[in-house]
C-alpha positions in Angstrom: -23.0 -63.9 25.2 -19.9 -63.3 27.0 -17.8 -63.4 23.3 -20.6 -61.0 21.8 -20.1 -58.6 24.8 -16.1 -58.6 24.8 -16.7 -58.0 20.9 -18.9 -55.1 21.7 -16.5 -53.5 24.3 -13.6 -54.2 21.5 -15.5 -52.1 18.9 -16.3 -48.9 21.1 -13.2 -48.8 22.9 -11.2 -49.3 19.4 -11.2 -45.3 17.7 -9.9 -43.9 21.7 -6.2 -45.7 20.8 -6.2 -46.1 17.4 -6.6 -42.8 16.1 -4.2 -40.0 16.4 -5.1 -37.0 19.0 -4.9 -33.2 17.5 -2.2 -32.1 19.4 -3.6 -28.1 18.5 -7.3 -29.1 20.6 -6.7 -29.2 24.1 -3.0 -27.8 24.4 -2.0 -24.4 24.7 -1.9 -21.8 21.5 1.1 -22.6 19.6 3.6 -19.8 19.7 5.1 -19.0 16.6 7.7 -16.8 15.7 8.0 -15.0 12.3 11.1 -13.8 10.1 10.5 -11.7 7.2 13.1 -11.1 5.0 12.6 -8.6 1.5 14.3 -8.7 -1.3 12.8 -6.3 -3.3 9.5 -3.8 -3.7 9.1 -2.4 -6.6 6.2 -1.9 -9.7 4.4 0.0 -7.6 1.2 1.3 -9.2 -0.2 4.8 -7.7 -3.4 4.2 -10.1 -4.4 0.3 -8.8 -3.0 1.2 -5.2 -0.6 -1.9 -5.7 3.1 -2.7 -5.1 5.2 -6.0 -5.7 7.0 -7.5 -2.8 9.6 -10.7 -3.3 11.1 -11.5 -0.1 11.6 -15.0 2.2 8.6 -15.9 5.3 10.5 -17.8 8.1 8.1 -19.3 10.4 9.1 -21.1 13.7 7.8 -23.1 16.2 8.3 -26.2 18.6 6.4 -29.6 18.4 7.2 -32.4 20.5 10.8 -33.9 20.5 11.2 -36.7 17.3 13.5 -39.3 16.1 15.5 -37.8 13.1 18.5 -39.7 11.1 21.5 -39.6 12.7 20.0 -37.5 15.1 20.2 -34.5 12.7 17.9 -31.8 11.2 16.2 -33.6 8.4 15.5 -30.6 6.0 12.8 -31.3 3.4 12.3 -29.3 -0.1 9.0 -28.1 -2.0 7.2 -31.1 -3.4 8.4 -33.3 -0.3 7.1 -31.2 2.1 3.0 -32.7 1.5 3.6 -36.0 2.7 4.9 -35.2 5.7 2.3 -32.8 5.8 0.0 -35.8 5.2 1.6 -38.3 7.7 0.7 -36.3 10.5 3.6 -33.4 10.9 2.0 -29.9 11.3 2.4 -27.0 9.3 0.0 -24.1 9.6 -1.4 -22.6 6.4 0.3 -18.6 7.0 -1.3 -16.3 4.4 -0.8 -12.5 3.4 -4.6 -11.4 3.7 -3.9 -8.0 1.4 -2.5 -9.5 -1.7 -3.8 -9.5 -5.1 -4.2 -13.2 -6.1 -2.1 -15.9 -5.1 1.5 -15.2 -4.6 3.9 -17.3 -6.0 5.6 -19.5 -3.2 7.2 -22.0 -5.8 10.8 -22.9 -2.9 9.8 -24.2 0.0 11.8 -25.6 2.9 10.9 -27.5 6.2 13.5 -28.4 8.7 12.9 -30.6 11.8 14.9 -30.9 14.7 15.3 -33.4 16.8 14.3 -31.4 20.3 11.0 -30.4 18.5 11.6 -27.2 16.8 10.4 -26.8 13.3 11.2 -24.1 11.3 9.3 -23.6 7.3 10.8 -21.0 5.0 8.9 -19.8 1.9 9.9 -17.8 -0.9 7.1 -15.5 -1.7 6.4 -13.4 -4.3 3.0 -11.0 -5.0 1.5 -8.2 -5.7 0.3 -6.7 -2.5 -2.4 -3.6 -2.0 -3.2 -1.0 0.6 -5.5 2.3 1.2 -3.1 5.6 -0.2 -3.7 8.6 0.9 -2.6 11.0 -1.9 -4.0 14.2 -0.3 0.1 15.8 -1.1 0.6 14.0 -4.4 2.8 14.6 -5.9 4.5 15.1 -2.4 2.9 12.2 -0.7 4.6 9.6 1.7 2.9 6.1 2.0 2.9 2.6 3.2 4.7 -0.3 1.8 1.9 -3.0 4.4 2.4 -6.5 4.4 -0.4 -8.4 6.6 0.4 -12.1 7.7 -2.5 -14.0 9.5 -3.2 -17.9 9.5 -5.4 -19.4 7.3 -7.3 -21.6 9.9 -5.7 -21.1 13.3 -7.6 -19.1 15.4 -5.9 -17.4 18.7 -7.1 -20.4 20.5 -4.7 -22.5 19.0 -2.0 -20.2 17.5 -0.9 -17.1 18.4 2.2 -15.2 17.1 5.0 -13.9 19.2 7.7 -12.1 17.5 8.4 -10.8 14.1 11.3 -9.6 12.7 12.1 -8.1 9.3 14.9 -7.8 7.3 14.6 -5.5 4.6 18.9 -4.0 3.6 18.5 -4.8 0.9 15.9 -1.9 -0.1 16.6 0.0 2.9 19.7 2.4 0.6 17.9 1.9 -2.8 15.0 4.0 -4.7 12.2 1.7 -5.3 11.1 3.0 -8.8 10.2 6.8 -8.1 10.1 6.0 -4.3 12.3 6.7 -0.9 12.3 4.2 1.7 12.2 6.5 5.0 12.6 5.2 8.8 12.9 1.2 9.7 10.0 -1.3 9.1 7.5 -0.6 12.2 6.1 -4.3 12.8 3.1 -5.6 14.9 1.2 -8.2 16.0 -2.5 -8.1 17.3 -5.6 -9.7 17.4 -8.3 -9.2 14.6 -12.3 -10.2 15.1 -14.2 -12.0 12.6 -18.3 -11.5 13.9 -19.1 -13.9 11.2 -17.9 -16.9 13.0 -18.3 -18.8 15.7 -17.5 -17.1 19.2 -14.5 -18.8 20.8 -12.7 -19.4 17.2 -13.5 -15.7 15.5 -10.3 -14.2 17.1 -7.2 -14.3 14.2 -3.3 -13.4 15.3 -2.3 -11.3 12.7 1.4 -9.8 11.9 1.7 -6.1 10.2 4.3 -5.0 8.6 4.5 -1.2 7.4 7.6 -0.2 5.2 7.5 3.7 4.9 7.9 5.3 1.6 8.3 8.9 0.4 7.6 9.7 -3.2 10.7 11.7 -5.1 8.3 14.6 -6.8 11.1 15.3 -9.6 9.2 13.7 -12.2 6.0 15.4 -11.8 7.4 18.7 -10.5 8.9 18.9 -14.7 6.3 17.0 -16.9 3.4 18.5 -14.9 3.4 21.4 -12.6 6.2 23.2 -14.5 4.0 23.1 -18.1 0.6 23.7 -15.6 2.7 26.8 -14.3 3.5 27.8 -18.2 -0.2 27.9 -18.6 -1.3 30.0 -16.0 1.7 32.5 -16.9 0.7 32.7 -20.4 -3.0 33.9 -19.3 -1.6 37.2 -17.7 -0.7 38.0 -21.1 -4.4 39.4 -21.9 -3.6 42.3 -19.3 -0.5 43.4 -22.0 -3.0 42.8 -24.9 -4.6 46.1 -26.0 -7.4 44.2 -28.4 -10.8 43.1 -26.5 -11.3 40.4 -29.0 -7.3 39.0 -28.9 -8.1 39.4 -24.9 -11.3 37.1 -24.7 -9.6 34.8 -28.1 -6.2 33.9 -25.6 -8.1 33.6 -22.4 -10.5 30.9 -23.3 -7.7 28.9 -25.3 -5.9 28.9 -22.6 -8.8 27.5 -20.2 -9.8 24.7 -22.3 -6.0 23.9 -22.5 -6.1 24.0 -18.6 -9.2 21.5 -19.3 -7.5 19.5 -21.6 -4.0 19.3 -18.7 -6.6 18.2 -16.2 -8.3 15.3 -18.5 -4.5 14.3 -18.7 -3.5 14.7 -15.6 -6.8 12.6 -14.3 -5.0 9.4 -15.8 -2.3 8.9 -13.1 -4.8 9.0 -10.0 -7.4 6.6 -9.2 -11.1 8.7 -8.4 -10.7 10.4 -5.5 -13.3 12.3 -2.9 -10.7 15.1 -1.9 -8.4 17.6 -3.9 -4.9 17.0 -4.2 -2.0 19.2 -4.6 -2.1 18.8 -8.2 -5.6 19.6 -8.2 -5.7 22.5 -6.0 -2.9 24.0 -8.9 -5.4 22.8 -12.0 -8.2 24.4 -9.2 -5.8 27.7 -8.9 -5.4 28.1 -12.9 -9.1 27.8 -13.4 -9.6 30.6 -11.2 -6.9 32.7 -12.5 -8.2 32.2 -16.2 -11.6 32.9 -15.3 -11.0 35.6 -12.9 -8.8 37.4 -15.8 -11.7 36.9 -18.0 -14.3 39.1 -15.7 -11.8 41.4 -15.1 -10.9 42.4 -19.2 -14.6 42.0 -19.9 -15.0 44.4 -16.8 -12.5 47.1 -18.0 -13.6 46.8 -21.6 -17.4 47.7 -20.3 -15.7 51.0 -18.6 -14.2 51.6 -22.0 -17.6 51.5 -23.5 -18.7 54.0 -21.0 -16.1 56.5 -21.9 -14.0 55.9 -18.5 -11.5 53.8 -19.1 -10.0 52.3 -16.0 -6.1 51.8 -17.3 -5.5 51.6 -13.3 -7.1 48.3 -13.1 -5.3 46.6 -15.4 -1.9 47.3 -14.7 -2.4 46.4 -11.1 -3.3 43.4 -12.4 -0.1 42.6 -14.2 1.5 42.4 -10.4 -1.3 41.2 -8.6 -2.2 38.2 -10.6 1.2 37.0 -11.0 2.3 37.4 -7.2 -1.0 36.0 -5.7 -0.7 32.6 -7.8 2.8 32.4 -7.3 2.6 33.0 -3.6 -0.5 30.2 -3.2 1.3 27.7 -5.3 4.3 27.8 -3.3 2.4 27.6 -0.3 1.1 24.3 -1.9 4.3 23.1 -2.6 5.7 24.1 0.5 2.5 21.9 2.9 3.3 18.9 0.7 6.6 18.8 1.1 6.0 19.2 4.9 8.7 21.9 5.2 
């Protein structure tokens, strides 16, 4: 009985030693620092509300102090990295939450130091989204966001507590039709998840804004300069002296001002406001139509034996000065002058 009962004692008492204690369960929230280094942004694509970003993630923290060869860093590459990973050394999962897919992380690095401190560096590269406000398109500024939040850490066990981003290399140069304006603005906080459990719905997460401002040359030439053409070659009813050749040149020129718009709808995703360009295709409409009720108007006078020649040569500087002066006031909000 006394063999069966040491036995017993043996077998309970065996998993307390034997198996390895989670270092992240009872011990303070692991403070980690992050680096963020870009290379590049570019493709960005004002229809999807996308951008590409290929930069490096530099993650640090400190783990207990370990034996390394020759008392050096060991520094481990890509495919080498899992079974360490596997033997017990931890690396939290760090994800972008507002990318499109999966990035591409293909170089990895780990370095371990004998003091503790671990530092992983990833290569990443995706294609990243955020809200765009394009209320001033084509005059808009936006925001280049990156998001960084671990995958299974909560607060509780991981917290960040600095970021830094690097970003020279983009900070002098155009990306695609874009200005970078201002330094990154970076910050960390703490996002709630109500769907899991309380004491582990609480996520660190990094933000990283890169401010952009949209060079409006392109557009100001292929689009509101051939817009403005239109609406200019509508006032020509006012010099026109045949009611016919009037009405005939007025309503071609508003179902070209349709056709623009059905062209012009292509480089915008649906949107529940008016943009600048909008407002302009808004402006010609009104111009058109307004021209229209105005020749149809004077032509009824005519009929009437008064002809009101007044009218329509006060149009000539009214019509032309009015959508001038609202257009440039357009132009002039947008560009925040």
């Amino acid at each position: 009985m006394r063999i069966l009962w040491l036995c017993m004692v043996f077998f309970i008492s065996l998993p307390a030693w034997s198996l390895p204690q989670n270092s992240q369960s009872d011990a303070r929230p692991t403070s980690v620092e992050v680096s963020i280094f870009i290379n590049k942004i570019y493709s960005v694509n004002t229809l999807e509300q996308t951008y590409k970003v290929d930069g490096y993630m530099v993650a640090q923290w400190t783990d207990a102090p370990r034996k390394t060869p020759n008392n050096k860093p060991l520094i481990i590459e890509n495919n080498q990295i899992d079974p360490f990973i596997a033997k017990g050394q931890w690396v939290p999962a760090l994800e972008f939450i507002n990318v499109v897919g999966s990035p591409d992380t293909s170089n990895k690095r780990l370095v371990l130091y004998p003091d503790g401190r671990v530092i992983y560096n990833a290569r990443f590269l995706g294609t990243f989204s955020n809200d765009m406000d394009f209320r001033r398109f084509p005059f808009d500024r936006q925001q280049f966001v990156l998001e960084l939040e671990p995958f299974s850490y909560s607060n509780q066990h991981l917290r960040f507590s600095k970021v830094t981003v690097y970003n020279e290399n983009v900070g002098n140069q155009d990306i695609d039709e874009w200005w970078m304006t201002g330094t990154p603005v970076t910050r960390i906080s703490n996002v709630h998840y109500d769907h899991l459990d309380a004491g582990e719905n609480e996520y660190s997460r990094v933000t990283v804004q890169i401010d952009a401002r949209r060079n409006p040359s392109y557009y100001l030439w292929s689009f509101i300069l051939p817009l403005g053409l239109i609406i200019a070659a509508s006032w020509s009813v006012f010099w026109l002296e045949s009611f016919s050749e009037q009405l005939q040149t007025a309503f071609t020129l508003m179902l070209t001002v349709v056709a623009y718009a059905f062209y012009t709808s292509n480089i915008l995703p649906r949107l529940p406001y008016t943009t600048i360009i909008d407002q302009m295709i808004i402006t010609g409409y009104g111009s058109i139509f307004a021209s229209i009720l105005l020749i149809i108007f004077a032509y009824h006078h005519q009929m009437e034996g008064t002809p009101d020649r007044v009218l329509i040569r006060r149009c000539r500087v009214i019509f032309p000065v009015a959508v001038v002066l609202f257009c440039g006031l357009l132009i002039v909000r947008g560009m925040g002058l």
